[in-house]
Every structure is written in structure tokens, then in C-alpha cells.
C-alpha positions in Angstrom: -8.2 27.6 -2.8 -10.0 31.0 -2.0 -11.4 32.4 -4.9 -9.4 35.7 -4.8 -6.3 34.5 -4.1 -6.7 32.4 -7.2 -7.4 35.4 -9.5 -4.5 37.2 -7.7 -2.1 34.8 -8.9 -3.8 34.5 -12.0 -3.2 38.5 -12.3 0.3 38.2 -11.2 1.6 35.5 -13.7 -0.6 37.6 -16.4 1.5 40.5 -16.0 4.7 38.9 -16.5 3.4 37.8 -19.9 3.9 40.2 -22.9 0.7 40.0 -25.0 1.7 41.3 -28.4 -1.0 44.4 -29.4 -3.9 43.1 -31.8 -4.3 46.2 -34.1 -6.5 44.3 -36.3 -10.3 45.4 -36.6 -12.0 43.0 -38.1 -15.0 44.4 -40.9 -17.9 42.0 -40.0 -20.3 43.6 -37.9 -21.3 40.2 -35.9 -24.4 40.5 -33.1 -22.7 40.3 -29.4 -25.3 37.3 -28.8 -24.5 35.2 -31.7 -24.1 31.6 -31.1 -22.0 30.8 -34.2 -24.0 27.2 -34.7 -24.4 26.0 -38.2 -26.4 22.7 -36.5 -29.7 22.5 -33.9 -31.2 20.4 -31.9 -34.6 18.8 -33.5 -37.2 17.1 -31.5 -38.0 13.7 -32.7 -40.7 10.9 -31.8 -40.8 8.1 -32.4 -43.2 5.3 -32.2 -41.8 2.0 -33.6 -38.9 0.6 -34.2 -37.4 3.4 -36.7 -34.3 4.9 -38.9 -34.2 8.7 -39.4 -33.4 10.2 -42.6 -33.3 14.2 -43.8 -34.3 16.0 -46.6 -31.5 14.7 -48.8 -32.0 11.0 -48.0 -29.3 11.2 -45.7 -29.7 8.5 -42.8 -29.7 10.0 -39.4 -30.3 7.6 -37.2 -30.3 3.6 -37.9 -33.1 0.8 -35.9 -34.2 3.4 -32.9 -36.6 2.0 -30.4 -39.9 4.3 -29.9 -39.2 7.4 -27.7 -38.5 11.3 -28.1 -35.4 12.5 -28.8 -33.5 15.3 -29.5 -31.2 15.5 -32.4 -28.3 17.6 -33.2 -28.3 18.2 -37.1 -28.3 21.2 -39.6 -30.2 23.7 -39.4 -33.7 23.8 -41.2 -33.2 20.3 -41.4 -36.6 18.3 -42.2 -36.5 15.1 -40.7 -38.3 11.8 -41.5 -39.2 8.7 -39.4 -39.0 5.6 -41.6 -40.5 2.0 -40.3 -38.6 -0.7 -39.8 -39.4 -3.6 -41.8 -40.7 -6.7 -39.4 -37.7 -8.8 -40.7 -35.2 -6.3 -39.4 -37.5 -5.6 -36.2 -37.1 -9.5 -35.1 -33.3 -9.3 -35.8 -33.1 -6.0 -33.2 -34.5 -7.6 -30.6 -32.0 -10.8 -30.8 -28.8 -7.6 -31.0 -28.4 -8.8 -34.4 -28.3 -5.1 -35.2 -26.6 -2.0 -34.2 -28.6 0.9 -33.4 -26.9 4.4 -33.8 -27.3 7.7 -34.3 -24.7 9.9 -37.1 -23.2 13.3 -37.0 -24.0 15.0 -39.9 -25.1 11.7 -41.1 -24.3 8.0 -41.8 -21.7 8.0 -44.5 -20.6 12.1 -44.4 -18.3 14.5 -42.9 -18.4 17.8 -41.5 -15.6 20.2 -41.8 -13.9 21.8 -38.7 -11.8 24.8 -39.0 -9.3 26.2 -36.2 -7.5 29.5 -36.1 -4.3 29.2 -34.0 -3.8 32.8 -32.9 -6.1 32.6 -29.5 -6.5 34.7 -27.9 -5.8 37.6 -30.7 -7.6 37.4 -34.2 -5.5 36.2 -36.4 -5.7 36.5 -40.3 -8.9 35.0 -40.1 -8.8 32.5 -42.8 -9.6 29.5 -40.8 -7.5 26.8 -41.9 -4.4 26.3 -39.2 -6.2 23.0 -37.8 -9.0 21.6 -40.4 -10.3 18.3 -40.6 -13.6 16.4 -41.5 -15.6 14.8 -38.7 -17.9 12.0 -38.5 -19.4 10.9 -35.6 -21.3 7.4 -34.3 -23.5 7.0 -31.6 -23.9 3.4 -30.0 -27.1 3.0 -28.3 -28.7 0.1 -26.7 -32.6 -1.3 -27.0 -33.3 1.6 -24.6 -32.1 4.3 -26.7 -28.8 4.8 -24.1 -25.4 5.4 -25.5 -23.0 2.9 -24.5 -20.3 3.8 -27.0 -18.9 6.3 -29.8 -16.6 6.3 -32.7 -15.2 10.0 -33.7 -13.8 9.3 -37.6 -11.5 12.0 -38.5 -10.1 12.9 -42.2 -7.1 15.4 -41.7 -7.4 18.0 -44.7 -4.7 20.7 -44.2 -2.6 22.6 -41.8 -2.0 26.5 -42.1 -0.1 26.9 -39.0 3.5 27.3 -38.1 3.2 25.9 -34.3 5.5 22.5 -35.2 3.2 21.1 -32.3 -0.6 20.6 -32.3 -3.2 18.6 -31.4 -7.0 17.4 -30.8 -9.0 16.3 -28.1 -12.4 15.8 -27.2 -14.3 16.4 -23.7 -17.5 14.5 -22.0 -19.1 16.7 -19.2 -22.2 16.9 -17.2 -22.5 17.6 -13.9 -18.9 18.2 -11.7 -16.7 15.5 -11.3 -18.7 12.8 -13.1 -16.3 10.0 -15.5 -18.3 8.6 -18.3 -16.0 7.1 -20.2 -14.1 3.8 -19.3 -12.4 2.3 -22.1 -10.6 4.0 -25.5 -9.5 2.6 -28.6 -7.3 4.2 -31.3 -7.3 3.1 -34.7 -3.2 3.6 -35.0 -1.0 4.1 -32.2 -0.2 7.5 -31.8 2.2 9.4 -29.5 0.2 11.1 -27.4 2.4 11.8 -24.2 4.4 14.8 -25.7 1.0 16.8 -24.7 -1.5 14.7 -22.6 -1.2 12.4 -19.6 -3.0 8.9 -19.9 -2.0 6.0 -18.9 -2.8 2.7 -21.4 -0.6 0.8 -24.2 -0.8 -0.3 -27.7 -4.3 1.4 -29.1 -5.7 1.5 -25.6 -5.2 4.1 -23.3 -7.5 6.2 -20.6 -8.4 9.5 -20.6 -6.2 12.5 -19.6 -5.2 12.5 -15.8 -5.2 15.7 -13.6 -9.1 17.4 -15.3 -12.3 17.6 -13.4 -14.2 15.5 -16.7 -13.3 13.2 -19.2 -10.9 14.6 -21.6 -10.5 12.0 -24.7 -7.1 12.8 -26.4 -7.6 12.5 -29.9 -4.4 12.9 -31.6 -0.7 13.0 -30.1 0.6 15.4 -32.8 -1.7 16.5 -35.3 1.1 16.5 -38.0 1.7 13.5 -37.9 -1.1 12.3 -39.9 0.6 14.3 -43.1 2.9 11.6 -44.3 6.5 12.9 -44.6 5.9 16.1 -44.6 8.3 18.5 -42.7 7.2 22.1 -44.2 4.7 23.8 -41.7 2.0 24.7 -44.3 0.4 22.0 -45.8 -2.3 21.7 -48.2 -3.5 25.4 -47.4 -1.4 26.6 -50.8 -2.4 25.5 -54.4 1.4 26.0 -55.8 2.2 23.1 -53.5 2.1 19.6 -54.3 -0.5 18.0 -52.2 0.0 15.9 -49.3 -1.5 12.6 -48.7 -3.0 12.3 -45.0 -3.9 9.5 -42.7 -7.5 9.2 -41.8 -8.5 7.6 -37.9 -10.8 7.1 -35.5 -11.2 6.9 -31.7 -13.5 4.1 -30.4 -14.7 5.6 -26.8 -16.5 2.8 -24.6 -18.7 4.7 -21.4 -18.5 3.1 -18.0 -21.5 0.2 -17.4 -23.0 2.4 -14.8 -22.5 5.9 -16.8 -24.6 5.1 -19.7 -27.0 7.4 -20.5 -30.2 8.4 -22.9 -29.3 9.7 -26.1 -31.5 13.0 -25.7 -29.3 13.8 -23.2 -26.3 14.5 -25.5 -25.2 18.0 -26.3 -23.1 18.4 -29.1 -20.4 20.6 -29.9 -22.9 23.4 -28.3 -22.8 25.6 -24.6 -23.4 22.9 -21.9 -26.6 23.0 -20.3 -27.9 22.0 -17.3 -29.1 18.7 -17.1 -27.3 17.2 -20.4 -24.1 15.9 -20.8 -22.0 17.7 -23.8 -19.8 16.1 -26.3 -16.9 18.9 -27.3 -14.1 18.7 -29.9 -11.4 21.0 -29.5 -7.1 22.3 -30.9 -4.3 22.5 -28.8 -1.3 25.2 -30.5 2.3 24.6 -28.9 1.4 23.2 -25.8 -1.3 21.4 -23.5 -2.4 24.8 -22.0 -3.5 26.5 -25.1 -6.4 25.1 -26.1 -8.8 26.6 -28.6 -12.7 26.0 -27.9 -15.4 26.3 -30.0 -17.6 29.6 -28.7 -18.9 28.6 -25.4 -17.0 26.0 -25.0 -15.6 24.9 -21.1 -11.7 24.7 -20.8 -10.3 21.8 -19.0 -8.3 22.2 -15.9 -5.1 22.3 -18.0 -6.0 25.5 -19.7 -4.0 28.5 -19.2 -6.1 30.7 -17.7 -4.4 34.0 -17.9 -5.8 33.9 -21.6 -9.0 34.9 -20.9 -7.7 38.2 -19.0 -5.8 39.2 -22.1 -9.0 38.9 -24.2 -12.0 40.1 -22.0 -13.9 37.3 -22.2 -13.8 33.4 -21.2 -16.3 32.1 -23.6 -13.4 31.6 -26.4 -14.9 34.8 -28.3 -13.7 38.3 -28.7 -14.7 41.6 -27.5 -16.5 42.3 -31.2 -17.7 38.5 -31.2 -15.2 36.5 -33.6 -14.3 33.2 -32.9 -11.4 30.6 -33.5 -13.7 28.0 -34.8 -15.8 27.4 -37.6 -17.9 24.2 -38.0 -19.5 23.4 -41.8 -22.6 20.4 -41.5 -21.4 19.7 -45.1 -18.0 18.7 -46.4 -16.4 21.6 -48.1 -12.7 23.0 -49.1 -11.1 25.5 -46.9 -9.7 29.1 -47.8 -6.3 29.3 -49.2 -3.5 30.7 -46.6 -4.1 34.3 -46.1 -7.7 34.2 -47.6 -10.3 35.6 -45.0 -12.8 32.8 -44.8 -15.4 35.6 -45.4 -13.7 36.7 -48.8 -13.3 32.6 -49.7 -17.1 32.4 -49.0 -18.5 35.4 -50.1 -21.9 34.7 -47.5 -20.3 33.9 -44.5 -20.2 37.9 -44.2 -24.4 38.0 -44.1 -24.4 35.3 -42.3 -22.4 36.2 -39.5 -23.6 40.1 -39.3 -27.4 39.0 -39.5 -26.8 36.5 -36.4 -27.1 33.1 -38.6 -30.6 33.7 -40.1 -29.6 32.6 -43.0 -29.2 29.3 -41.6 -25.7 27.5 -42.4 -25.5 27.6 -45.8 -22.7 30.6 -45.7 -20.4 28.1 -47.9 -22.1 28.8 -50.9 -21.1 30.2 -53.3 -17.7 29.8 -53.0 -14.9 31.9 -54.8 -12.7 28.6 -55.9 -9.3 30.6 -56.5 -9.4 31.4 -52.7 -10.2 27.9 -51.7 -7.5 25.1 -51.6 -8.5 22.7 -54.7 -6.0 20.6 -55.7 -6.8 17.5 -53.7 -10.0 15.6 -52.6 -12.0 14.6 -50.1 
């Protein structure tokens, strides 16, 4: 379709939508050019058969042949290239072993944090969709990934959308499929908002987008066991409610693999690498909420990005709709600006993220939800 004609329709179906006025002005002060990334990518290389660890013992990486890689991890992480023993060498080259690579690490979660409000601000306290998020990388002898597991922990939900959901996209270049096989851990409903086709835990990605989209969840809620209020676990007078965790096993097509330093995640594609993205559907399939920088799929509703200004899922002052944490941490109670919860945040989103990504601490704990664990 000609490219003006598009945006003439786009214009036309926007101006039969009434966008409600966002009077709110937010009082961070955040750099037009900042990236919002609390993680990096650090060059690695190795030279025999090796795991990874950080600074904290954490393991990174598990039995990686020699190469260099790029690894997304904290920020101001210090990494460290252990030896493999010769015992465990001789056992990787009979595939004895599994070699992988972690996000944030081995055995911990990160926290992700969605405002529902796109594309208007919203009370800014970051807890409509959050969850913790683990991911494992599969690779082969040759350092290529043949497989992933995303392991989610649902924590709370602070919206009043009674629909909602996650999904995850795989894109490089245009029109390339990666992925050929995926496996869900339960069996969740996901036709009320994407289109796959599949039975049982198996099922393909979403039909009709120009890359892989991996639905993730059918409704989000339904991981909150019998639980019909809308806000849950976002308000310490409420009793807490028990969640469901569950993973996604994604298999790539035999002749899509590809090397692990290739991988992007949860950061702006670039050119040349292949990107790994998480993102929140609120109401329905078309309003998807990104991650700053972030590519919509071809169900998004485009006529969002008029209303806002922008089309890189920011605003016009440079706040965003979602927060990642490397670390495992409790979000803000409803109502509680994330940057009054966590009293940094404020410096470190008005000096651009020079202070690295430890914004969540310290922590006010009567503005944080504490009465469960996780």
C-alpha cells in the first residue's frame, strides 16, 4: 500500500478516537536520549571450554566452547571466565552436558514492571503487569542457540483492564521465522487474544506479523488462583494471593540457528543481530506496551503513536511504560510513584542512568508491597 495513503487512513481512524487530555506533568527531569537500560552488553573471550560467573558468584554462562561473545548483563558487571575441569570437558564433547547462557543469571529473576495507561502517563507506579523473569539460552558445541526457556514468576497486578497479557518477539532482518516449535508448561487459553494454531502445550507462533511473535500467556490473570478482584497483590491491607509460576520452552528452526553474540536482548534492534523482546498487552491484541525502543508487531494499533508524538513507546518528556530491575525486588504499592517507592530512581533517571542500575536501593518499604515473597 502507498505510504501516504496508509498514514491517511491512519489520520482518519485517529480522529474518530477521543483521546482523553493527559494533564499530568510528571517532576523528573529525564535526558531526551536516555535509553532506560538497567543491563549491557559485555564483551567476553573465551579460550577453552569455560562457565562465566559475575562479581557475586552468580553463574552466567555454563560449559561455553572458546570464542567472543557478547553478553547482556548488569551494568558494571565484572565478569569472570572459569576453566572447565578435564572431567566435564570429555563429557561436553559426548553432549553429556548442556551449555547455556542465563538472564540475569543461573538460578535468579529479574523484575519487569508495566504501566497500563499507553499511550498517556499514568500514575506512574509501575506495577499494573509485574513479574520476575528468567531466561535460558540453549547453545550447541558451536556456541549457536538452538533453543530457550523464558521462566516467569507472576507477582502482582495493579490494573483494572479484566484482560491482559504477555508475549515475546524474535526479529532480525524482514520476514525472517526463527522459531519452529513452542512448548508451554500448562495449557493456557491463549486464543481470546493471539492467533496460533497448535494443541495441548504446543502451539506456533502468532499468525498474520512480519516476525516471530511467541505468545506467552493467554490471560495474564489467570495465573492468580481464584482471584476475581482487579488489584492484586499491589495493596498490603489485602490478603495475598498465591500465583502460578511457568515457562515457555521455544525450539528455533534447524536452519535458523544462530551464534549466541548475535542475540539482542530486551534492547533497540540493531542491524545485523537478531533481538529477543518481552512485551504487555491491556484490553486487547492491539495495545501492546513495548519496552523504550521496542518494534510493534503488525497487530499494533497504530493510531497510538499519533496521539503521543512518538513511536518509540516513550513520551514527549521521555517516560516510559516499562521498567526492568537485573535484581529481584518488590514493587510500589498502588498509587506509589515508583520514584517515591525508590527514592533513587529520581537521580537515576534525571542523570541519564550514570548511576548504573542500582536505583532500587534504598527502598522506602511502607510504599513497596511486602506481605508476600518471592
Amino acid at each position: 500500500m502507498n505510504i501516504r495513503v496508509l498514514l491517511l487512513i491512519i489520520l482518519i481512524i485517529s480522529s474518530c478516537i477521543k483521546m482523553p487530555e493527559d494533564n499530568y506533568i510528571s517532576d523528573l527531569k529525564v535526558p531526551f536520549d536516555f535509553d532506560w537500560q538497567t543491563v549491557e552488553e559485555i564483551p567476553v573471550k573465551i579460550n577453552e571450554l569455560s562457565s562465566i560467573v559475575n562479581q557475586n558468584g552468580d553463574t552466567i554462562a555454563t560449559i561455553i566452547p572458546p570464542g567472543d561473545y557478547s553478553l547482556t548483563v548488569t551494568k558494571n558487571s565484572s565478569l569472570t571466565v572459569v576453566k572447565e575441569s578435564s572431567s566435564v570437558q570429555t563429557k561436553a564433547i559426548g553432549g553429556e552436558i548442556i551449555s547455556a547462557f542465563y538472564f540475569p543469571s543461573k538460578n535468579a529473576y529479574a523484575t519487569v514492571m508495566f504501566e497500563d495507561l499507553f499511550p498517556w502517563k499514568g500514575d506512574m507506579d509501575m506495577n499494573d503487569i509485574v513479574f520476575g523473569l528468567n531466561i535460558e539460552f540453549f547453545v550447541d558445541n558451536q556456541a549457536r542457540i538452538r533453543s530457550f526457556k523464558i521462566n516467569i514468576q507472576p507477582r502482582a497486578i495493579g490494573s483494572s483492564y479484566r484482560t491482559m497479557g504477555l508475549a515475546a518477539s524474535l526479529y532480525g532482518t524482514a520476514n525472517t521465522n526463527y522459531v519452529g516449535a513452542i512448548t508451554h508448561s500448562s495449557n493456557p487459553a491463549l486464543s481470546g487474544l493471539f492467533s496460533v494454531t497448535g494443541s495441548g502445550g504446543g502451539y506456533s507462533v502468532e499468525t498474520g506479523n512480519s516476525f516471530d511473535v511467541i505468545p506467552l500467556t493467554g490471560d495474564f490473570r489467570s495465573y492468580f488462583k481464584n482471584n476475581p478482584e482487579l488489584f492484586i497483590n499491589v495493596r498490603n491491607i489485602d490478603p495475598v494471593t498465591e500465583t502460578e509460576d511457568f515457562s515457555v520452552f521455544v525450539e528455533l528452526n534447524s536452519n535458523m540457528i544462530f551464534s549466541a553474540s548475535l542475540l539482542t536482548l530486551l534492547q533497540p534492534h540493531s542491524p545485523g543481530r537478531i533481538n529477543l523482546d518481552i512485551f504487555a498487552l491491556f484490553g486487547d491484541r492491539g495495545k501492546e506496551v513495548h519496552f523504550k525502543g521496542g518494534r510493534p508487531t503488525s497487530k499494533f494499533f497504530f493510531p497510538y503513536f499519533i496521539s503521543v508524538n512518538k513511536t518509540d513507546f516513550s513520551t514527549v518528556d521521555n517516560w516510559v511504560w516499562a521498567v526492568l530491575s537485573d535484581q529481584s525486588i518488590r514493587h510500589p504499592q498502588e498509587f506509589v510513584k515508583i520514584y517515591n517507592a525508590y527514592p533513587s530512581f529520581k537521580s537515576w533517571a534525571e542523570s541519564g542512568g550514570s548511576g548504573g542500575s542500582g536505583w532500587y536501593s534504598p527502598a522506602i518499604e511502607d510504599s513497596l508491597w511486602t506481605k508476600g515473597s518471592f
